[in-house]
C-alpha positions as CSV (number, residue, x, y, z in Angstrom):
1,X,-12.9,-56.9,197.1
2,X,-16.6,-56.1,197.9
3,X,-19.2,-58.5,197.9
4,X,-22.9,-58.2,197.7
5,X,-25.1,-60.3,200.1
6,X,-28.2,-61.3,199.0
7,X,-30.1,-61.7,202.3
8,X,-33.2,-63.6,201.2
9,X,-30.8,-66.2,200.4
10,X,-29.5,-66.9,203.8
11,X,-32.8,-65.9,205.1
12,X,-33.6,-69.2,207.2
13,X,-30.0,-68.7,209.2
14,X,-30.4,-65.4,209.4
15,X,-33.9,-65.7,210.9
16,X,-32.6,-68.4,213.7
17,X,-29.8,-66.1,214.3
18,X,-32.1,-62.9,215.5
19,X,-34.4,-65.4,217.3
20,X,-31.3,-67.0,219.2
21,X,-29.9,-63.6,219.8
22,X,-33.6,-62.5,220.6
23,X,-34.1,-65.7,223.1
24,X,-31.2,-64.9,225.4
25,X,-32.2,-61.7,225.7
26,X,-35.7,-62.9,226.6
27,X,-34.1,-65.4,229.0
28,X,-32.2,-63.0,230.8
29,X,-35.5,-61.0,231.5
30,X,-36.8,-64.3,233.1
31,X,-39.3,-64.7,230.5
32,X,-41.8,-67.8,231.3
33,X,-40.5,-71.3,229.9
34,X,-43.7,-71.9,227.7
35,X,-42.3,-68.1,225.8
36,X,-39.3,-69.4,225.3
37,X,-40.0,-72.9,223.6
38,X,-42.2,-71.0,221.7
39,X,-40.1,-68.2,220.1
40,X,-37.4,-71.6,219.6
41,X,-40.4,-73.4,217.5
42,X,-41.5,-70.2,216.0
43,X,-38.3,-69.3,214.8
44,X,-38.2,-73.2,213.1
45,X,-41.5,-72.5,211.7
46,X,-40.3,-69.0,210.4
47,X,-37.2,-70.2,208.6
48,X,-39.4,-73.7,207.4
49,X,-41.5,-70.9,205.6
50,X,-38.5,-69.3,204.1
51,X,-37.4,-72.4,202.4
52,X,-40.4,-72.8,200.9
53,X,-40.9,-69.5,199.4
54,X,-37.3,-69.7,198.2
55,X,-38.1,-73.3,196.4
56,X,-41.5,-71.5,195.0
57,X,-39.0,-68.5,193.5
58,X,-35.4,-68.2,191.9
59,X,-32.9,-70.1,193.1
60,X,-30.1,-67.9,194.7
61,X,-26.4,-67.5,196.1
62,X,-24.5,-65.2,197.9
63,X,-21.0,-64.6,198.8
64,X,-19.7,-64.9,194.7
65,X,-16.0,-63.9,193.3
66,X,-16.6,-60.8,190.6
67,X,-17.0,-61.7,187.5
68,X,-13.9,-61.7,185.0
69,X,-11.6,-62.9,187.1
70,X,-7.7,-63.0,185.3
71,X,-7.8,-66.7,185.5
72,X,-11.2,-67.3,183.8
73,X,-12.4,-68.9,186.5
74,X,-16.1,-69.3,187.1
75,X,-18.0,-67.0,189.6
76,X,-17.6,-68.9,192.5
77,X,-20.4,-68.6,195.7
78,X,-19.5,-69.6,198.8
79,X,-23.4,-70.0,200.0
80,X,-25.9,-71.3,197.0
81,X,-29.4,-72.1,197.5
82,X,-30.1,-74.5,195.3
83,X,-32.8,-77.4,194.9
84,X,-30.1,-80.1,196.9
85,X,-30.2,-77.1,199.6
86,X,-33.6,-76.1,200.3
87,X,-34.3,-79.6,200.3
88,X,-31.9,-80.5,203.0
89,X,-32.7,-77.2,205.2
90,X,-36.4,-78.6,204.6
91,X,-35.4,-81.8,206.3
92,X,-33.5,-80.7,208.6
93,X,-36.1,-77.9,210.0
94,X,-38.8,-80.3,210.1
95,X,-36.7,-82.4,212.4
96,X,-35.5,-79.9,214.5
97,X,-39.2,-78.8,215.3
98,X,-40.0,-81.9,216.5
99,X,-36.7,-82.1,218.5
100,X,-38.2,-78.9,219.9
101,X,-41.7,-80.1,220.5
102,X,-39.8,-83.5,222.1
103,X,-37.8,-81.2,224.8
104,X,-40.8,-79.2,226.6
105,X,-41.2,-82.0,229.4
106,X,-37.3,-83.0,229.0
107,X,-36.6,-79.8,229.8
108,X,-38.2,-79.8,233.0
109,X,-37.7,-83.5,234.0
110,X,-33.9,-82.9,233.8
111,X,-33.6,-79.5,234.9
112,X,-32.0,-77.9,232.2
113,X,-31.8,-74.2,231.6
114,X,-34.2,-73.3,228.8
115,X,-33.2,-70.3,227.5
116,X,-29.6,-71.8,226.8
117,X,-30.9,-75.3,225.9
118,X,-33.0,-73.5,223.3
119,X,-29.8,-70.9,222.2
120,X,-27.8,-73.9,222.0
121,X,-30.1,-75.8,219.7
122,X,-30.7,-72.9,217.1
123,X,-27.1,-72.1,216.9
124,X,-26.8,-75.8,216.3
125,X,-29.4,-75.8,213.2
126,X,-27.7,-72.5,212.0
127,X,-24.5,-74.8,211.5
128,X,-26.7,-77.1,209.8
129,X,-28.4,-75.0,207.7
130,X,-24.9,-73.1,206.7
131,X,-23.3,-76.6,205.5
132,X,-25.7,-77.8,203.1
133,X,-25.3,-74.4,201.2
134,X,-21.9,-74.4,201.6
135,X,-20.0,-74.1,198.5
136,X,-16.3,-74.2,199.5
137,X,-14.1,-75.7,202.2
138,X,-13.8,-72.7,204.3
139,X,-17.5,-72.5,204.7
140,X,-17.8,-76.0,204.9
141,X,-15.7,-76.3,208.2
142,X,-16.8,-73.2,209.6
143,X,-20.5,-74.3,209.4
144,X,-20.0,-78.1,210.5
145,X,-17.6,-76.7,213.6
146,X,-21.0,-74.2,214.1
147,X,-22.8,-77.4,214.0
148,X,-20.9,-79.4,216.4
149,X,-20.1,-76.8,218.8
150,X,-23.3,-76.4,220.7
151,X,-23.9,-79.9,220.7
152,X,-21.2,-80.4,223.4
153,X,-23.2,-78.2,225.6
154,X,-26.4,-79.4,225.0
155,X,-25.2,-83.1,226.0
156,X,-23.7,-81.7,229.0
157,X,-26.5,-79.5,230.1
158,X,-27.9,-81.9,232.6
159,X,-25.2,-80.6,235.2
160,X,-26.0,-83.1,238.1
161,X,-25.6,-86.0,235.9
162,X,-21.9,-87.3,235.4
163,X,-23.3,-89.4,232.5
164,X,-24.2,-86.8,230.6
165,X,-20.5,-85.0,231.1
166,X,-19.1,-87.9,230.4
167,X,-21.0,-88.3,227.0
168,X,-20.0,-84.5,226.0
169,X,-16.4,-84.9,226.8
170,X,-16.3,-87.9,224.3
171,X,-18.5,-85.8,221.6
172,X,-16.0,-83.2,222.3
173,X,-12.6,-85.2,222.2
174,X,-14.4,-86.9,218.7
175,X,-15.1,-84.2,217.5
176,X,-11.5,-82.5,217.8
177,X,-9.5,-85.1,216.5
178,X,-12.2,-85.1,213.4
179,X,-11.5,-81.6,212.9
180,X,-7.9,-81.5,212.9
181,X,-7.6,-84.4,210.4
182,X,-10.4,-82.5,208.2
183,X,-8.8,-79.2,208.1
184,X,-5.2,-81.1,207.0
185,X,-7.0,-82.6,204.2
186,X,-8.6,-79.1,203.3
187,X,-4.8,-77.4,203.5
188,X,-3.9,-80.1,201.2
189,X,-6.3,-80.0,198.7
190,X,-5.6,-76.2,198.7
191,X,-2.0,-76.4,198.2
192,X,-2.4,-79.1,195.7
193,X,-5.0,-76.6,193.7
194,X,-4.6,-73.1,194.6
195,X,-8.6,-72.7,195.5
196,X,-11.2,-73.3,198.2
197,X,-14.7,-73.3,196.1
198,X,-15.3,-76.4,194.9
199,X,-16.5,-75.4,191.3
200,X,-12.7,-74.7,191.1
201,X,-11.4,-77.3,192.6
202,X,-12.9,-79.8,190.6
203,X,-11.6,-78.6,187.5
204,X,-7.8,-78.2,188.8
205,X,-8.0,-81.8,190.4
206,X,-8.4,-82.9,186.7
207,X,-5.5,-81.3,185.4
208,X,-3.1,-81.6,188.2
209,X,0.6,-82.3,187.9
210,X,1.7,-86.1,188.1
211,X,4.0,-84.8,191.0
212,X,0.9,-82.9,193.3
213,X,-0.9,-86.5,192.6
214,X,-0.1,-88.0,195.9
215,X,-1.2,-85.1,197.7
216,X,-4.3,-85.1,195.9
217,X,-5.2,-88.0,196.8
218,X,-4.0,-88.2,200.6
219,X,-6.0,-84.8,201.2
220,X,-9.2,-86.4,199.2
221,X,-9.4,-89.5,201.9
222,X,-8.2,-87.0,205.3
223,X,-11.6,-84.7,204.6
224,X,-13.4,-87.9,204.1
225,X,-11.8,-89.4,206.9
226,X,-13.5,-86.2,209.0
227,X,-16.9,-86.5,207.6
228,X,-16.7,-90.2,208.4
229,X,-16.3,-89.0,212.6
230,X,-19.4,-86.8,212.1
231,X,-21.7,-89.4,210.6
232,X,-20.6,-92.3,213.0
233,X,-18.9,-94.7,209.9
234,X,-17.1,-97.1,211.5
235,X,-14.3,-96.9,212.2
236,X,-14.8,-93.9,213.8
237,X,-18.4,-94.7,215.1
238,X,-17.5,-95.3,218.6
239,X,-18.3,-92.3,220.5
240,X,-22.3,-92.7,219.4
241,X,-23.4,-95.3,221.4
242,X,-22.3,-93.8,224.7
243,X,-22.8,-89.8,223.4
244,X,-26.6,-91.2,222.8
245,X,-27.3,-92.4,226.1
246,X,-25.7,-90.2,228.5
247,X,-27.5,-87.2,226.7
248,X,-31.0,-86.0,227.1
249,X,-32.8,-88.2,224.5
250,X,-33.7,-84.9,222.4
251,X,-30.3,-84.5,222.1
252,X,-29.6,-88.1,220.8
253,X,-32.7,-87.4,218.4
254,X,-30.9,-84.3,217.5
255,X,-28.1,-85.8,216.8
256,X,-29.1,-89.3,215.0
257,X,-31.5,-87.3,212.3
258,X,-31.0,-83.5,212.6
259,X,-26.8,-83.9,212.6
260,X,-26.7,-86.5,210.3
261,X,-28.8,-85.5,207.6
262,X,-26.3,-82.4,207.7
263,X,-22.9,-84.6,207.8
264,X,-24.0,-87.0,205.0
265,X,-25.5,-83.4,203.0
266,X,-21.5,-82.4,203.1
267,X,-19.7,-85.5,202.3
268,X,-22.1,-85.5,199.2
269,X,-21.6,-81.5,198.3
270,X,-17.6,-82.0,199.1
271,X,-17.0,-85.3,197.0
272,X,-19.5,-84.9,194.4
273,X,-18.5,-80.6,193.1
274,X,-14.8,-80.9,194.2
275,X,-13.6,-84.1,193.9
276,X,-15.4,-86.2,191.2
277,X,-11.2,-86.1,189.8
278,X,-10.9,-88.8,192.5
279,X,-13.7,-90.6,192.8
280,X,-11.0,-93.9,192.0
281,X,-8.9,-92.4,195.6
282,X,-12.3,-92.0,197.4
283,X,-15.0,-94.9,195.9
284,X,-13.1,-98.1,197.1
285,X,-12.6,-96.1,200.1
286,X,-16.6,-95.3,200.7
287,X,-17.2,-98.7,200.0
288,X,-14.9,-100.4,202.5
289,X,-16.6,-97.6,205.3
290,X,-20.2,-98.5,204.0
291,X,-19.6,-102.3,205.3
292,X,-17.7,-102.0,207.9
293,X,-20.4,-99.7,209.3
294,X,-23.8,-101.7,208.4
295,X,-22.2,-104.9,209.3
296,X,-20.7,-103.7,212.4
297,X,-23.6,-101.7,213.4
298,X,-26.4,-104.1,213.2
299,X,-24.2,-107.0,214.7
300,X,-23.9,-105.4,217.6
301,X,-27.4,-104.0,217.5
302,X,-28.4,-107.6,218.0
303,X,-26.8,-107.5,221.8
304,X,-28.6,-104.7,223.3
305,X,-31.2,-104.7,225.8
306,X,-31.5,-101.3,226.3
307,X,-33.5,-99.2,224.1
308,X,-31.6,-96.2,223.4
309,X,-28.4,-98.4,222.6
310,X,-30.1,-100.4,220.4
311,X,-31.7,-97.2,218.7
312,X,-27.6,-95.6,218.4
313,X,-26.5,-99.1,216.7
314,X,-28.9,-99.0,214.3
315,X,-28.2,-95.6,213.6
316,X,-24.8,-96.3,212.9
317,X,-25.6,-99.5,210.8
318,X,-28.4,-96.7,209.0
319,X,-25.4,-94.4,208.1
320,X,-23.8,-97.8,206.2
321,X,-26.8,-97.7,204.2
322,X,-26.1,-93.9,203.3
323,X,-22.5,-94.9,202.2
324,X,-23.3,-97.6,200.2
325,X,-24.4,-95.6,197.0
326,X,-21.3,-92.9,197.2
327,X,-19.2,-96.3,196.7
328,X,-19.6,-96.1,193.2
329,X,-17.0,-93.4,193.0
330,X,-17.3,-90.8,189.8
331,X,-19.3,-93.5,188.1
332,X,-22.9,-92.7,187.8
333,X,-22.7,-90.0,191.2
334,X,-25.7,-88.3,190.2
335,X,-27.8,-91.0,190.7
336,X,-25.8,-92.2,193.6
337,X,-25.9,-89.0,195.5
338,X,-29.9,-88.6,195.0
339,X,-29.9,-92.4,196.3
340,X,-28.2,-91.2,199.3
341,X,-30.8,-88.0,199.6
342,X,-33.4,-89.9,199.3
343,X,-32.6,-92.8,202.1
344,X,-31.5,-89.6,204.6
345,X,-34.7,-87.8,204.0
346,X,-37.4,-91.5,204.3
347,X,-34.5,-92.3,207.3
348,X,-35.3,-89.0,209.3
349,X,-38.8,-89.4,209.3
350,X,-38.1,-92.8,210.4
351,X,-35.8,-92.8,213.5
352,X,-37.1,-89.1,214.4
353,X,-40.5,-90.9,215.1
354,X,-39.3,-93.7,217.1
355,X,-37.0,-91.7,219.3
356,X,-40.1,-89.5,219.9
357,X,-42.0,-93.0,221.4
358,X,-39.2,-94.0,222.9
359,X,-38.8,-90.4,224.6
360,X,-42.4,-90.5,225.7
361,X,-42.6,-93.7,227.2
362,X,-39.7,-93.1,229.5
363,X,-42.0,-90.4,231.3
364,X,-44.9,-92.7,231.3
365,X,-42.4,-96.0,232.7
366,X,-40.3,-96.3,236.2
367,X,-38.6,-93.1,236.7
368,X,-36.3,-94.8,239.5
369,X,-34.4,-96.4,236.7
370,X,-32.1,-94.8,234.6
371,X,-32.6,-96.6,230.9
372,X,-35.5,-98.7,229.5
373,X,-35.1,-101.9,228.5
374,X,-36.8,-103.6,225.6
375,X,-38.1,-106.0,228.2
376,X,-40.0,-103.2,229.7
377,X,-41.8,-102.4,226.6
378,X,-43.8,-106.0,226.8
379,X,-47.4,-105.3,226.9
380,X,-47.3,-101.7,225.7
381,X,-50.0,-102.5,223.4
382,X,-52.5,-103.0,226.1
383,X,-52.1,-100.5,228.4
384,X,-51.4,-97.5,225.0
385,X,-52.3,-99.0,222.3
386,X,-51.8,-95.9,219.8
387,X,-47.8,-95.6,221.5
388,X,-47.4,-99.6,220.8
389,X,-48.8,-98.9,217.0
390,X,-46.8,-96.2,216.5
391,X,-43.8,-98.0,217.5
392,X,-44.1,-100.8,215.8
393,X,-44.7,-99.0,213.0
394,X,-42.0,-96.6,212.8
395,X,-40.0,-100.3,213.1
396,X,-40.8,-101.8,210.8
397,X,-40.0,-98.8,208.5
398,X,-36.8,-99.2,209.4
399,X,-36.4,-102.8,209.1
400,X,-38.1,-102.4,205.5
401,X,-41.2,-104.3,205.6
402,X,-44.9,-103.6,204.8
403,X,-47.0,-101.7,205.7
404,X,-43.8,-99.4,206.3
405,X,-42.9,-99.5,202.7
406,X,-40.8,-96.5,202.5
407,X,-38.2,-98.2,204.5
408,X,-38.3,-100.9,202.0
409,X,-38.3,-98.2,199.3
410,X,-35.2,-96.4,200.5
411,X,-33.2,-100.0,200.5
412,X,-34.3,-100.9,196.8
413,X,-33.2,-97.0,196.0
414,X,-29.9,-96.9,197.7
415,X,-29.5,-100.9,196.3
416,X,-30.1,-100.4,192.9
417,X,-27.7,-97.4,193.1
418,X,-24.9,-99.3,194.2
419,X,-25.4,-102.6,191.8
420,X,-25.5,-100.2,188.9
421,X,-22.3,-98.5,190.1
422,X,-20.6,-101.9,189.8
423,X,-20.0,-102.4,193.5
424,X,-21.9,-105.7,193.3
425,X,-20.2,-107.0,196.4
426,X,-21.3,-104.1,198.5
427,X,-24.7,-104.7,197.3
428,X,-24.8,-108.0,198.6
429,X,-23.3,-107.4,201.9
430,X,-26.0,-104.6,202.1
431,X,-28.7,-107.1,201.8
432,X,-27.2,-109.8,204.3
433,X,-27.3,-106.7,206.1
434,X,-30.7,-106.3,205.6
435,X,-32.2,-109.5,206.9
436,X,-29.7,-108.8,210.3
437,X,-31.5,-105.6,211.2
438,X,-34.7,-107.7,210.1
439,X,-34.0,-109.6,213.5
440,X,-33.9,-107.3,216.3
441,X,-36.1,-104.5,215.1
442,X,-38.8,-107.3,214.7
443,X,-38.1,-108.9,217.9
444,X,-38.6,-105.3,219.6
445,X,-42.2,-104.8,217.9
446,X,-42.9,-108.3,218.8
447,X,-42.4,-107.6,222.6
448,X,-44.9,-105.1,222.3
449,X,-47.4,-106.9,221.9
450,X,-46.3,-109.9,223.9
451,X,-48.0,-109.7,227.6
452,X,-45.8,-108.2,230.3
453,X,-44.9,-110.8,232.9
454,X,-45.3,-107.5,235.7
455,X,-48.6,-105.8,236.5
456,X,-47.0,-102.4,236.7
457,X,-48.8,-99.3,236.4
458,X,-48.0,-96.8,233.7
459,X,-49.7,-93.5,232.7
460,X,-51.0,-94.2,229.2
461,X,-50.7,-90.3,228.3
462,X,-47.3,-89.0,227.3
463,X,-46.8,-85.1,227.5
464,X,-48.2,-82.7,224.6
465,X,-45.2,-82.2,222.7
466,X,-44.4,-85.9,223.0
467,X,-47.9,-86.6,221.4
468,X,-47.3,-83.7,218.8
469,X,-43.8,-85.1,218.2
470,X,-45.2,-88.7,217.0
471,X,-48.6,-87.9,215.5
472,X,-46.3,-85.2,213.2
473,X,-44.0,-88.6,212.9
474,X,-46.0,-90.4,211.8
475,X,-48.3,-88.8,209.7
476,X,-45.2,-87.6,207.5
477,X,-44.7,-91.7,207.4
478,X,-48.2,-92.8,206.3
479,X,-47.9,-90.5,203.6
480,X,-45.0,-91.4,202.3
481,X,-45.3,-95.1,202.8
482,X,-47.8,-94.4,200.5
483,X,-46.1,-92.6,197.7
484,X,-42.3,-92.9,198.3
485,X,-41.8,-92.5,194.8
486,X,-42.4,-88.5,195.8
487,X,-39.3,-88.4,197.4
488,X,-36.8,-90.0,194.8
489,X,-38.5,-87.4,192.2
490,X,-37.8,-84.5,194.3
491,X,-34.6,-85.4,194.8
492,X,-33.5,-87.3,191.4
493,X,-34.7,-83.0,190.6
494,X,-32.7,-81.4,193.1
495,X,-29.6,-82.9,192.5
């Protein structure tokens, strides 16, 4: 069987791809540093482009079964570019530029290889950019294992520091154990079914035997179960807090917006075009995960004092949020999986902004110690006033308060969702929920504002990137603090 590729398709993967393979061979020439970040941000740019003209055009997919198939059978694609795709590589580029733009000085300050730092990352987004146009569990494992992968590396890549070893051997022990209880569920679901694209399993999941039932069903909550290690649900959240810290903090960006946005993108594909049969298996399921994760997240956000801790807990209370509309099972999923589009998409512009502060004023602050704490940010406002703004802006985004109304936006989205689902009792956990994280994301911006009892001296101008990295920021969350509605109609359209 011979199958035709249609290469503008999987143009943006295929156009990191040559600029990875392109990069090494550049690094191994010795090329300057400055060439190489900017053939890695090119690259981004490049395949950002692609997107673009693909969601201007037809929409495409490659990799199909022939048509006519003895079982009638529809003509499965493996890769499929649709509106919920391009969207997702869309967020997901745009983050990983910034990601880029936030590692030039990291790079140096930690003495990292660049070349392979850069290689690393690319392959990384190629994973990411694979899974949110896969189309059927073979794919879908292959591209999040392509994801995951480099990510080990890159947190380990700061060879002097046993912190950051320590940080990838947890990722990759997590990650392991996550895999081998994904790919069971997958060679369940296949023996239960007889197929690997989803369009097919969907169908045979609603006719299946009384006796293949069980199996069904056990297979349906061991590939959630896996998604849930890559997104950081609780219970399987606890490598994030530590994976964040020890890593460089572009890493820990990458991996709270850039990774996530890709793991949530697959649990919605996987559960809402394969197994919609078992939304009653996987729904109550969801929901339990959605509160365990907020609750357990932002309680023990509210113990921190460091700001990259604090920063993983809230991510890991965020991805609660995500859950919360897939609770609803088969019952209104449409709406429930453009809720959860819509919170990851306001949510990366969000937490990619304040990592990029948080990144920048660790160059600026005491370089003799190894994490900042939130006492250290007291009196930011007077000595950078535009960092201390753009913090406490990008906070209160996330806590969901004006003038950052798209953080209150993608709460009332991802709430309504859930209430009209039925899962009322999520919904109000959600918003107890809600007034926690209240607490210590105001009581951060507070302290920056509040005068520092210390008369230390700190360099009010953060690298170029850095400043790139949060002007980008937060310019993408003026704009859509002003007209969030934009991005629930883009994706109520692409899903």
């Amino acid at each position: 069987m011979i199958q035709n590729i249609d290469y503008a398709a999987i143009a943006p993967p295929l156009i990191l791809a040559v600029a990875a393979i392109g990069l090494l061979l550049a690094d191994a020439f010795d090329a300057p540093r400055r060439v190489l970040s900017l053939l890695s941000g090119g690259s981004l740019g490049a395949a950002l482009i692609a997107v673009i003209a693909l969601a201007s055009g037809d929409r495409r997919a490659t990799f199909c079964l022939p048509d006519g198939l003895r079982d009638g059978g529809p003509r499965s694609c493996s890769y499929v570019a649709d509106d919920f795709t391009l969207l997702f590589q869309g967020i997901v580029l745009g983050a990983a530029v910034i990601v880029v733009l936030l590692s030039l000085q990291e790079i140096t300050d930690s003495r990292m290889p660049v070349g392979e730092y850069h290689f690393l990352l690319l392959a990384a987004v190629i994973g990411a950019l694979a899974l949110v146009a896969a189309r059927d569990l073979v794919l879908l494992v292959v591209a999040l294992e392509t994801l995951s992968l480099p990510v080990f590396a890159l947190a380990a890549l700061r060879r002097y520091d046993g912190t950051a070893s320590e940080a990838a051997l947890k990722l990759f022990l997590v990650s392991v154990v996550s895999t081998a209880i994904m790919l069971f569920g997958v060679s369940l679901l296949y023996g239960a079914t007889g197929a690997m694209h989803l369009d097919r399993i969907a169908p045979a999941l609603s006719r299946l035997p009384s006796d293949l039932d069980p199996i069904a069903a056990v297979g349906s909550v061991l590939v959630l179960a896996g998604f849930a290690f890559k997104v950081a649900a609780v219970p399987f959240h606890f490598w994030a807090p530590d994976v964040y810290q020890g890593s460089p903090l572009p890493v820990a960006a990458f991996l709270s917006v850039v990774s996530k946005a890709a793991g949530f993108a697959g649990l919605a594909i996987v559960l809402a075009l394969g197994l919609p049969a078992y939304g009653h298996v996987w729904g109550p399921a969801v929901a339990v995960l959605a509160a365990l994760t907020m609750t357990v997240g932002n309680l023990a956000a509210l113990r921190q004092r460091t700001a990259i801790r604090l920063l993983a807990w809230s991510s890991v209370a965020q991805s609660g949020y995500m859950l919360a509309p897939l609770a609803v099972g088969s019952n209104r999923l449409p709406e429930a999986v453009a809720a959860t589009t819509a919170y990851v998409a306001l949510y990366a512009v969000m937490n990619i902004g304040a990592f990029a502060v948080v990144i920048g004023f660790r160059r600026r602050g005491r370089v003799t110690e190894r994490w900042d704490t939130l006492d250290d940010y007291r009196g930011l406002a007077r000595r950078s006033p535009a960092v201390a703004t753009a913090l406490a802006f990008f906070l209160i985004c996330l806590a969901g308060l004006p003038p950052g109304v798209m953080g209150l936006f993608a709460k009332v989205v991802v709430f309504r969702a859930t209430v009209a689902g039925g899962v009322t009792w999520l919904a109000v956990i959600m918003a107890i929920n809600t007034v926690i994280g209240l607490y210590y994301y105001l009581l951060w911006a507070v302290r920056l504002f509040t005068p520092s009892a210390t008369d230390e001296h700190y360099d009010a101008a953060p690298g170029l990137g850095v400043r790139a990295a949060i002007t980008a920021a937060a310019a993408g969350a003026v704009v859509l603090s002003v007209a969030p509605q934009i991005v629930l109609q883009t994706v109520t359209q692409a899903t």
